[in-house]
C-alpha positions as CSV (number, residue, x, y, z in Angstrom):
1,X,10.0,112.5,75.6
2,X,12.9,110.9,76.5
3,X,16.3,112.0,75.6
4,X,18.0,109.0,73.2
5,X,21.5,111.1,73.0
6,X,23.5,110.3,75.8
7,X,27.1,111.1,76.2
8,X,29.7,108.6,75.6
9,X,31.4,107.4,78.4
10,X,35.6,108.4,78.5
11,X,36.6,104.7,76.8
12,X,34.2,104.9,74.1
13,X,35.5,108.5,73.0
14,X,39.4,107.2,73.8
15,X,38.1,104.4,71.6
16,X,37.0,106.9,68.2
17,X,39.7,108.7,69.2
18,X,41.8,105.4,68.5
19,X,40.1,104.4,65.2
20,X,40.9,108.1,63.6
21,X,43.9,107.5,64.1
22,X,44.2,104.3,62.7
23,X,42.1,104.8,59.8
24,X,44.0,108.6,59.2
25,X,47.9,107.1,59.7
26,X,47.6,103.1,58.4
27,X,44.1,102.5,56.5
28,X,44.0,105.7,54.3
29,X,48.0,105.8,52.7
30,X,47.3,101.9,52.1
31,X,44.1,102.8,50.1
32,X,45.9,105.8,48.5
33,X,48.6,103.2,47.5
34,X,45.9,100.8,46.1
35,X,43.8,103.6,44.6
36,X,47.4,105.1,43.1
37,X,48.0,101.5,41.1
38,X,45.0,101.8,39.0
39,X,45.6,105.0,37.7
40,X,47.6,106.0,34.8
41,X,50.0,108.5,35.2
42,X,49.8,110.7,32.3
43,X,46.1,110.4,31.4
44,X,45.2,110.1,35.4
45,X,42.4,107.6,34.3
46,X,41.6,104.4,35.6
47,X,43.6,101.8,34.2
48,X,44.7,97.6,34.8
49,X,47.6,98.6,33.0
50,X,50.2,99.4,35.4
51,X,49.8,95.5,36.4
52,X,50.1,94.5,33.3
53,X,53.5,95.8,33.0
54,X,54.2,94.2,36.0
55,X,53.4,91.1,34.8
56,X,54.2,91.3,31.4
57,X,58.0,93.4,31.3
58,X,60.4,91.2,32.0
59,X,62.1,93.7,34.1
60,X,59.6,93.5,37.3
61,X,58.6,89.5,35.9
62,X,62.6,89.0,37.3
63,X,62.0,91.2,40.3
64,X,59.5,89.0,41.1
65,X,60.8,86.2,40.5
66,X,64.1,87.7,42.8
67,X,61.8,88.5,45.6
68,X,60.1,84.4,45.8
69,X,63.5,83.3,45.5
70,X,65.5,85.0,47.8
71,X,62.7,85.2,50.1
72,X,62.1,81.5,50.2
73,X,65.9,80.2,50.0
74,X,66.4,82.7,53.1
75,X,63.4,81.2,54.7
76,X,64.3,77.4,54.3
77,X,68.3,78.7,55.4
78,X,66.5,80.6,59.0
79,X,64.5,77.2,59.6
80,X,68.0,74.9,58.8
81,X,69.5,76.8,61.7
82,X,67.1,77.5,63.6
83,X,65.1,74.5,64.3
84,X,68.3,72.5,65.1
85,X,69.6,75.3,67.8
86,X,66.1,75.5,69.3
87,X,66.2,71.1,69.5
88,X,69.4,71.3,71.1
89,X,69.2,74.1,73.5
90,X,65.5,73.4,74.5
91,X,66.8,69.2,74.9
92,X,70.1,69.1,76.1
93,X,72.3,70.8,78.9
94,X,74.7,73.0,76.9
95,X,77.2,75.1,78.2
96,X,76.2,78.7,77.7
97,X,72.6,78.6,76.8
98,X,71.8,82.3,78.4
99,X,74.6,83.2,76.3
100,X,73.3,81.7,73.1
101,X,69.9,83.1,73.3
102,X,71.5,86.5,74.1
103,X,73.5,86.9,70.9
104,X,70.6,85.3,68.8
105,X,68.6,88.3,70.3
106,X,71.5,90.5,69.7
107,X,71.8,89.2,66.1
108,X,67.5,89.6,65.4
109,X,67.6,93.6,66.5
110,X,70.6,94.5,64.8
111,X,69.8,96.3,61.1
112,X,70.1,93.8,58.0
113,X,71.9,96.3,56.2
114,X,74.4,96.6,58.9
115,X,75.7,93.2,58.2
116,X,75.3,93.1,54.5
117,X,78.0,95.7,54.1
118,X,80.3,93.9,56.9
119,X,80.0,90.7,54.4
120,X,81.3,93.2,52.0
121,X,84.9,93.9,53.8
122,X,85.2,90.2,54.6
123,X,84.3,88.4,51.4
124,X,83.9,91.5,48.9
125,X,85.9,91.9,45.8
126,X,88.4,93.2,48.1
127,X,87.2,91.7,51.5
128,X,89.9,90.6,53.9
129,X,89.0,86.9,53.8
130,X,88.8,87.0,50.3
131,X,92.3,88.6,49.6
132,X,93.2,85.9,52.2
133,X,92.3,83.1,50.5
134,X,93.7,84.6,47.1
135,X,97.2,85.0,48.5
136,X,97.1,81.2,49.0
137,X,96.3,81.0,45.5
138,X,92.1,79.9,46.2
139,X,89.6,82.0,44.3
140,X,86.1,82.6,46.4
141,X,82.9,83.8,45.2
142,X,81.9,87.4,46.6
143,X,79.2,88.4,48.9
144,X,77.7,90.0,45.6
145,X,74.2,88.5,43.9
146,X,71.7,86.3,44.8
147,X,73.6,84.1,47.0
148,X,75.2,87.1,49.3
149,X,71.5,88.3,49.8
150,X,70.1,85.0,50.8
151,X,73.5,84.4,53.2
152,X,72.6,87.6,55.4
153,X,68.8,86.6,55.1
154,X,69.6,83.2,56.7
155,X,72.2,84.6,59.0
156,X,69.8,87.8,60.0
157,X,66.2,85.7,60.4
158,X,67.1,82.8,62.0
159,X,66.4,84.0,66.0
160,X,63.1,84.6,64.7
161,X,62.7,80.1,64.0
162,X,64.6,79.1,66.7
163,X,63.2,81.7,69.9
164,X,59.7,80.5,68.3
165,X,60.6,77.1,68.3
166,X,62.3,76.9,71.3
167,X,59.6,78.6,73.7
168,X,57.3,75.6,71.9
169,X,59.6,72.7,72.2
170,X,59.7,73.4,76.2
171,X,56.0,72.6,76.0
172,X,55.7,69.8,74.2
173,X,54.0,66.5,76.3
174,X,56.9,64.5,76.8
175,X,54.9,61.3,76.4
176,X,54.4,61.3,72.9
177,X,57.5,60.7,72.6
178,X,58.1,58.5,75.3
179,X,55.3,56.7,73.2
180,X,57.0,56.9,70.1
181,X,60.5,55.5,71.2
182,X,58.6,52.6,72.9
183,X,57.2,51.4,70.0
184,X,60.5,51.3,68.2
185,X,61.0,54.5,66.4
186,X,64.9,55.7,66.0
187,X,65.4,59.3,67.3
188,X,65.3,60.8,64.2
189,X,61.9,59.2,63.2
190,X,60.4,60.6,66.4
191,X,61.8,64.0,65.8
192,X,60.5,63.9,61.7
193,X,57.2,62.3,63.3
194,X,56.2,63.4,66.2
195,X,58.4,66.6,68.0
196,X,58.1,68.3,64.6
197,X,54.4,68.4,63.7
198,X,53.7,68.9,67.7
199,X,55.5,72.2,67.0
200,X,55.4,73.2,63.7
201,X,52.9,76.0,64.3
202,X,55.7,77.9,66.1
203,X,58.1,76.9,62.9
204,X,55.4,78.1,60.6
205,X,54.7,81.9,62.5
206,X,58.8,81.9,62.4
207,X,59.2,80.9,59.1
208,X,56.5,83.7,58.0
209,X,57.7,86.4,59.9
210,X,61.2,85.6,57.9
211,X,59.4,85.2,54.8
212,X,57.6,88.9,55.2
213,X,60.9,90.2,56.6
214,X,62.7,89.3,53.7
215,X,60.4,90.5,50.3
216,X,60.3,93.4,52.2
217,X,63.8,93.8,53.3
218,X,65.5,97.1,50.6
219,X,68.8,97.6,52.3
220,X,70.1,94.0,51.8
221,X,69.4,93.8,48.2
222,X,70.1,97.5,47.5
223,X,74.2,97.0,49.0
224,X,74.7,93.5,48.2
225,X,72.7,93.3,44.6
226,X,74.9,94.3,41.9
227,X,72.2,94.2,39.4
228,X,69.8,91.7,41.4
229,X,67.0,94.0,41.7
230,X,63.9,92.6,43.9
231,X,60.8,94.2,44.5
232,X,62.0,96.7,47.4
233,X,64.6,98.2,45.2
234,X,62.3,98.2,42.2
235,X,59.7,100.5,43.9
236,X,62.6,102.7,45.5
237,X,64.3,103.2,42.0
238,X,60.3,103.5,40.3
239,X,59.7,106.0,42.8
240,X,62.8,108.2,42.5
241,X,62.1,108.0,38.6
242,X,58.8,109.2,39.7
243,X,59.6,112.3,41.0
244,X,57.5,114.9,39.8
245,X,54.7,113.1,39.1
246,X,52.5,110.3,40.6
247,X,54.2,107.4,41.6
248,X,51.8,105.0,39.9
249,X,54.6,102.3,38.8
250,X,56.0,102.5,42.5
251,X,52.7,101.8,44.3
252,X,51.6,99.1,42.0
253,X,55.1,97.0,42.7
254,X,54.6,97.7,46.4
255,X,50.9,96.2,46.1
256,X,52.4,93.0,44.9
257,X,54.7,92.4,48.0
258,X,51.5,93.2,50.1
259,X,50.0,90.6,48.1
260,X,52.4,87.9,48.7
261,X,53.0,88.6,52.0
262,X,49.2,88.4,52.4
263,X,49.3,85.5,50.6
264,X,51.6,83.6,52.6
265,X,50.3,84.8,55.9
266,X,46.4,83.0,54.4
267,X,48.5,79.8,53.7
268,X,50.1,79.6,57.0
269,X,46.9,79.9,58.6
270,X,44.9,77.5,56.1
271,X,47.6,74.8,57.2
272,X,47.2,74.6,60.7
273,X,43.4,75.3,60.3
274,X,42.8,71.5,59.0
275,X,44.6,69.9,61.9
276,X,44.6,70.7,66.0
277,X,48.4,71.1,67.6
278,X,47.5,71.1,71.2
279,X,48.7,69.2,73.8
280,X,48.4,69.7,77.5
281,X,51.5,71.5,79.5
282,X,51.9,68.5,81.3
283,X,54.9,65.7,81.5
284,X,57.4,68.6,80.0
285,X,60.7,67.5,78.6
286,X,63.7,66.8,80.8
287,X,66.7,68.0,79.3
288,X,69.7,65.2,79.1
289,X,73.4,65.2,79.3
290,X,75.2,65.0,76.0
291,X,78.7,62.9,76.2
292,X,81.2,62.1,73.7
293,X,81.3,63.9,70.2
294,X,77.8,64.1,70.2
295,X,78.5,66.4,73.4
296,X,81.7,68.5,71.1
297,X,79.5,68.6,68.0
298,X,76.3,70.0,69.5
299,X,78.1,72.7,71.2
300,X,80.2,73.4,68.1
301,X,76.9,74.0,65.7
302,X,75.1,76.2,68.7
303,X,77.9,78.2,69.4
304,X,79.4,78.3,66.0
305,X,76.0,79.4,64.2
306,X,75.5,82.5,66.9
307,X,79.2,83.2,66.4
308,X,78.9,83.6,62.8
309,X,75.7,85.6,63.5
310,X,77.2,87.9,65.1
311,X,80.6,87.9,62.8
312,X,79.5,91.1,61.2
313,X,78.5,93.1,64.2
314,X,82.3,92.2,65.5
315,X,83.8,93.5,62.2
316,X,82.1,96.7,62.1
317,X,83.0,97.6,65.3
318,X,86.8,96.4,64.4
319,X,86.6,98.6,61.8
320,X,85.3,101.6,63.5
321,X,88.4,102.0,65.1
322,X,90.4,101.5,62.5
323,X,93.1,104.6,61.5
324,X,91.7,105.8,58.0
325,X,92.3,108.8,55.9
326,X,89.4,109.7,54.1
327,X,87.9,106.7,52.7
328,X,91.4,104.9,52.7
329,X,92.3,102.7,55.8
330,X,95.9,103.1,56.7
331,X,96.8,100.5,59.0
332,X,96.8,101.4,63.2
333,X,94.0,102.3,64.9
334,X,92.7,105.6,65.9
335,X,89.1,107.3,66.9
336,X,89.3,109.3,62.9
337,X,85.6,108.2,62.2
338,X,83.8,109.3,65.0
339,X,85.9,112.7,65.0
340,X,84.3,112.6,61.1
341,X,81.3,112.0,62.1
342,X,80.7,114.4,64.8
343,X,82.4,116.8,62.6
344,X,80.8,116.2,59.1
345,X,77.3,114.7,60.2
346,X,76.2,115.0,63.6
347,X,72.8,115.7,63.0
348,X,72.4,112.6,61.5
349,X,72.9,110.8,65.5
350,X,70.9,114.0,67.0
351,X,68.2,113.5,64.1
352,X,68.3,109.4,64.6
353,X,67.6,110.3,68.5
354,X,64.8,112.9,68.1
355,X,62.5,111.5,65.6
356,X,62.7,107.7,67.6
357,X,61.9,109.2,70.9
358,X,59.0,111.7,69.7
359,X,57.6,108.1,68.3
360,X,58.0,106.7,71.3
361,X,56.2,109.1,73.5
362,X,53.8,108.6,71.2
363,X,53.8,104.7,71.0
364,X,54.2,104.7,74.6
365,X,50.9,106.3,75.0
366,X,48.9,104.8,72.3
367,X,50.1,101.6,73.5
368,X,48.5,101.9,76.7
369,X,45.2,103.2,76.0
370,X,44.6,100.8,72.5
371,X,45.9,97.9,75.1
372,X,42.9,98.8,77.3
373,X,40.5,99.2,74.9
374,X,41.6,95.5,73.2
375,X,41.6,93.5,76.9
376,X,38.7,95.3,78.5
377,X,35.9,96.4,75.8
378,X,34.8,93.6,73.8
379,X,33.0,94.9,71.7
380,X,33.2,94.6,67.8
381,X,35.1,97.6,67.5
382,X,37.9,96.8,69.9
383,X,38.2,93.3,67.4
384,X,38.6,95.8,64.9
385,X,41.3,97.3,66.5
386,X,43.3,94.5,67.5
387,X,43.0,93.3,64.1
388,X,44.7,96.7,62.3
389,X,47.4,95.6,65.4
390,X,48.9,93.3,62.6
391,X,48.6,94.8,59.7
392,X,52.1,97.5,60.4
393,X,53.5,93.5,60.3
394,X,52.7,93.0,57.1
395,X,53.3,96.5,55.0
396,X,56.8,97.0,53.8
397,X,58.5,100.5,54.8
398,X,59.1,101.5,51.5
399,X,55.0,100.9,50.4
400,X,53.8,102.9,54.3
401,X,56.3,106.0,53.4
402,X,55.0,105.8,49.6
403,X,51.5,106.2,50.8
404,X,53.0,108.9,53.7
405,X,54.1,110.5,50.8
406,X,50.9,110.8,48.7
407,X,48.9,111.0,51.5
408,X,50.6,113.7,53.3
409,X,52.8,115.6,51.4
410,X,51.1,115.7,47.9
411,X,47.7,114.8,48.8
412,X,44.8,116.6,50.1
413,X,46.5,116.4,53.4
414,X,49.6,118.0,51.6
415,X,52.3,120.5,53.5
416,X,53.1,117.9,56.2
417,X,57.0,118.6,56.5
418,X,59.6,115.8,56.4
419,X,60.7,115.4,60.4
420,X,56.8,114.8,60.9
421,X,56.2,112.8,58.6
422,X,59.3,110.4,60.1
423,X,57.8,110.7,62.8
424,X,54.5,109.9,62.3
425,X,55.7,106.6,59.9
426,X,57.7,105.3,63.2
427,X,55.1,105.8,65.5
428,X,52.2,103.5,63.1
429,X,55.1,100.7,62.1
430,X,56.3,100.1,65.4
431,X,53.3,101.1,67.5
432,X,52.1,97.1,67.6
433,X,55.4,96.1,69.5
434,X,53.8,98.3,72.3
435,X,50.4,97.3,71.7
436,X,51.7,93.7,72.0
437,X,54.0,93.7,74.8
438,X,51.4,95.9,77.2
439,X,48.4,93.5,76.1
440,X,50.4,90.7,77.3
441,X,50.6,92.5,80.7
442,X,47.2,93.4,80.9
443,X,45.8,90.4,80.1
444,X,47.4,89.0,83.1
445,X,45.6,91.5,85.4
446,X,42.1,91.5,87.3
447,X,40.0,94.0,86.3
448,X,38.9,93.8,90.1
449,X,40.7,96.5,91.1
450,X,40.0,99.1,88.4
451,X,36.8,98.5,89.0
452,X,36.6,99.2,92.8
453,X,38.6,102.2,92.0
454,X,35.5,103.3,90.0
455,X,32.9,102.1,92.4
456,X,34.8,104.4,94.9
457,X,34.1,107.1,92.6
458,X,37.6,107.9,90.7
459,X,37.1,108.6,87.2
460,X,37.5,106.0,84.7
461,X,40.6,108.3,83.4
462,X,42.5,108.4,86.9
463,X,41.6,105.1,87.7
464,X,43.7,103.9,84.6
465,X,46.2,106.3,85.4
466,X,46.4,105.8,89.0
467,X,45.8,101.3,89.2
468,X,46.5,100.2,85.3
469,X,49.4,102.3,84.2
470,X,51.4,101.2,87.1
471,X,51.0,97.6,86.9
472,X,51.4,97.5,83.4
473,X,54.7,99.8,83.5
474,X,57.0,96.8,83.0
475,X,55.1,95.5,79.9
476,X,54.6,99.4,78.6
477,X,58.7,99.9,79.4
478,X,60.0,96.6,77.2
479,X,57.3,97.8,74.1
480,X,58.6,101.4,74.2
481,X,61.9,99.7,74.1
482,X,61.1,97.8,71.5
483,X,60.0,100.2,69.3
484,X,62.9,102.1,70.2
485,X,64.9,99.6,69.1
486,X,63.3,99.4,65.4
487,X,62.4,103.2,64.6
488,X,66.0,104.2,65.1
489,X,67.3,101.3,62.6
490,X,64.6,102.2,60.2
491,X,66.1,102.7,57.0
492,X,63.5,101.6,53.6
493,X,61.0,104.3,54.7
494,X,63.6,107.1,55.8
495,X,64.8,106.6,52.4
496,X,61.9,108.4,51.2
497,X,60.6,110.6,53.2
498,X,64.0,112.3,54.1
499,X,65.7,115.8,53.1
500,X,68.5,117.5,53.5
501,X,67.9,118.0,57.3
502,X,65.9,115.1,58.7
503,X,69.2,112.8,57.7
504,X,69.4,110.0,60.0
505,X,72.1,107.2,61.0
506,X,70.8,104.5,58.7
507,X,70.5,106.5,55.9
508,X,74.3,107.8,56.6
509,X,75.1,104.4,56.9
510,X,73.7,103.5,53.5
511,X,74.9,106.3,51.7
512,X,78.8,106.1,53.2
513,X,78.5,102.4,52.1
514,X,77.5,103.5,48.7
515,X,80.8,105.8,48.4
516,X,83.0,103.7,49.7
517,X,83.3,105.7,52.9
518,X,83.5,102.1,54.9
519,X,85.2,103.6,58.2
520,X,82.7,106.3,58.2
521,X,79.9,103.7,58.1
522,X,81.4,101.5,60.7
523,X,81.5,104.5,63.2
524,X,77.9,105.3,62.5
525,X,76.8,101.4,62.9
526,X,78.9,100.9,65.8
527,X,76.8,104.0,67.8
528,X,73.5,102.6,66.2
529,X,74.5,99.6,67.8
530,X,75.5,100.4,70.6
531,X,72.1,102.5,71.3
532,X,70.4,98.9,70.0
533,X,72.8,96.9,72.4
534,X,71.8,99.4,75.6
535,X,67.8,99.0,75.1
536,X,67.9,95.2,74.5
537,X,69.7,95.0,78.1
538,X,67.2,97.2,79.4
539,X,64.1,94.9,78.1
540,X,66.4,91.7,79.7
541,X,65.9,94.3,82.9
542,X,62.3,94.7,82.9
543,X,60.9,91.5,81.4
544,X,60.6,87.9,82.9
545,X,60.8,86.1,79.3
546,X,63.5,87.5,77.7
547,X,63.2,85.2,74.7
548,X,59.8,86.3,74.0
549,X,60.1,89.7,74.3
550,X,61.4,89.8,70.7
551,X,59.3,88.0,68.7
């Protein structure tokens, strides 16, 4: 009789090994999260009427409503920046273009909620440009509301259109619009007809990725609102109310900004779906030399538009060094908060630093082996894989630490403390930057030598460790980086999942802002950015397209 078991070769158990993971840390807290929306939370039976609420009380209706509307109008303000910066930069010889890129990269990794309270000290009630402009007798609107939020979306997201639209611009057949110019058309008719729909799939994945970004966004609204609640901040406040007992009101909102992201992501896709956008890399675009005030204005928008990008980054770290006394700034300078800081809350920078790296190691790994797995087993379960790759893209923060949270700490899988649980909520959200960045490596590698490696007789194990690993490093390097970068600015999920002493930088940022305690804020952003500001030069180091390294 022959013996059907056999025993599974090293990839296919590194491959289970993979999917427990996956199905333990991403696919069962989004379940409990759905699961927890359809139950009510004092009879603990099932129930449609949590959404009902939503839908019916006009206190989430407006949330809602908030969300779309902030999330679109900061949308449509990314794509009015961005599209024109990536036409002129990708078209035209400008002055500085390395250094435009580099602050619009600068701009994307820095947190949102970093420069929503900077907008606060220059146009807030008592903002320095506002005071300006009243001692001249002029009264400005504050940063407060709707229109504040929208501002820093616009200001934030935009890298994301024009990085995406650039890269596709470059690629673009020039002769189209050779064609298009010969048969008459103005320049603005061949850009409206023919440059734009060559690359609107880039706009579209940009404009998306702004979209998501933004519904899910807490620490924007949460400073800047004033009584504008959207979605995010409705689930943070449901939960804390929650306390206690099941968060049932707090999972349902956060299924309705999966949904729309969801949503949005399916109508993207059904767009380009009923029309083909390639075009062979052939005949690319020569760039031309602007003259005249077309020449002044073009470099005006480019450089003014990163400029103001990076406005609040400037002020915080102005204000950092400001002389205070307590929460009161005094005129001078002096080095007062950081010497608070390091003297009131330094395990907040010690905690910021742990709990990233810990998810690192951890990405850094994973990265790796799900990497291999995706490139080099096609098989229906490696799909699988690569698909759950995109799904950390779409979940809020605030809706993975929920489900952490019910999962992990109150669930069957309860006692989990609260530095773990950080650091197992980094590790899934920003694992698919690693994933991404070392798949794009791999992919560019024959499998020719791994697999004389193996026909030489070296494990499958050493061989990975000994041919793959090391020609992958630069890839594997700028995706640790990268999700570096993001786990230490993570803020919405911290919120939650935090005590007493797992306290990190963004949530002293957010709470100092809340107090007032603006010079204590700046000195923690300024450190968070400079930690953001030393690993983006370190991806420039080790990756050939520094544009596309970040999106």
């Amino acid at each position: 009789m022959i013996n059907a078991w056999r025993k599974p070769d090293f990839w296919t158990v590194v491959t289970g090994i993979i999917m427990v993971i996956l199905v333990v840390l991403l696919l069962f807290p989004i379940v409990r999260v759905l699961m927890l929306s359809f139950v009510d939370a004092d009879t603990l039976e099932w129930t449609l009427g949590n959404y009902v609420q939503v839908f019916t009380r006009n206190y989430y209706l407006n949330g809602l409503k908030n969300t779309l509307y902030v999330g679109l109008f900061g949308t449509l303000g990314a794509c009015l920046l961005g599209i024109p910066l990536a036409f002129f930069t990708a078209r035209f010889h400008l002055w500085g273009r390395t250094w435009i890129s580099t602050l619009a990269i600068l701009v994307l990794v820095a947190p949102p909620f970093i420069g929503a309270y900077a907008w606060i000290m220059m146009l807030g009630s008592n903002g320095f440009i506002t005071n300006f402009f009243e001692r001249i007798g002029i009264d400005t609107p504050t940063i407060y509301g709707a229109h504040g939020i929208i501002l820093v979306f616009t200001l934030k997201f935009f890298p994301f259109v024009f990085l995406m639209t650039q890269t596709a611009l470059m690629a673009v057949n020039k002769s189209f619009e050779d064609a298009a110019e010969n048969l008459g058309c103005t320049p603005w008719q061949r850009f409206v007809k023919i440059t734009l729909p060559l690359v609107f799939p880039a706009i579209s994945t940009g404009a998306i990725i702004c979209f998501v970004l933004s519904i899910a966004d807490f620490g924007t609204p949460a400073i800047l609102g004033r009584g504008f609640r959207t979605l995010s901040t409705i689930a943070f406040a449901a939960y804390r109310s929650e306390l206690g007992g099941l968060p049932t009101m707090a999972v349902t909102v956060s299924m309705i900004m999966i949904v729309i992201s969801m949503l949005a992501l399916l109508a993207q896709r059904r767009i380009l779906a009923k029309r083909r956008y390639a075009s062979s890399l052939t005949n690319l675009p020569v760039k031309t030399q602007l003259t005249g005030w077309r020449n002044i204005a073009v470099h005006g928008f480019c450089h003014g538009v990163v400029l103001i990008a990076m406005l609040p980054t400037l002020v915080v770290v102005y204000t950092s060094f400001l002389k205070t006394n307590g929460p009161v700034f005094v005129g001078g300078y002096g080095l007062e908060s950081y010497s608070r800081i390091l003297r009131t809350a330094p395990e907040a920078i010690t905690n910021s630093f742990i709990f990233a790296t810990a998810a690192v190691v951890l990405i850094t790994v994973f990265s790796a082996l799900i990497s291999y797995v995706i490139v080099r087993r096609e098989t229906a379960t490696s799909g699988a894989i690569d698909f759950l790759m995109m799904v950390p893209y779409l979940i809020p923060g605030v809706v993975m630490a929920i489900g952490f949270v019910t999962t992990f700490r109150s669930g069957f899988m309860g006692g989990m403390g609260a530095a773990w649980l950080l650091i197992l909520l980094y590790f899934i959200r920003r694992l698919p930057y690693g994933v991404r960045s070392t798949t794009s490596s791999l992919r560019q590698i024959k499998p020719s030598m791994e697999e004389a490696a193996i026909n030489l007789g070296a494990p499958p194990l050493k061989a990975f460790l000994k041919i793959t690993v090391p020609l992958i490093l630069p890839g594997l390097i700028v995706g640790s980086l990268m999700g570096f970068i993001t786990a230490i600015n993570e803020l919405s999920g911290t919120l939650i999942l935090y005590d007493a002493g797992t306290i990190t930088m963004p949530v002293s940022i957010y709470l100092a802002v809340l107090d007032g305690e603006f010079g204590l804020a700046a000195a923690h952003s300024t450190v968070l950015l400079l930690c953001t500001g030393v690993c983006v030069y370190l991806v420039f180091r080790f990756t050939e397209n520094r544009d596309n390294a970040f999106i």
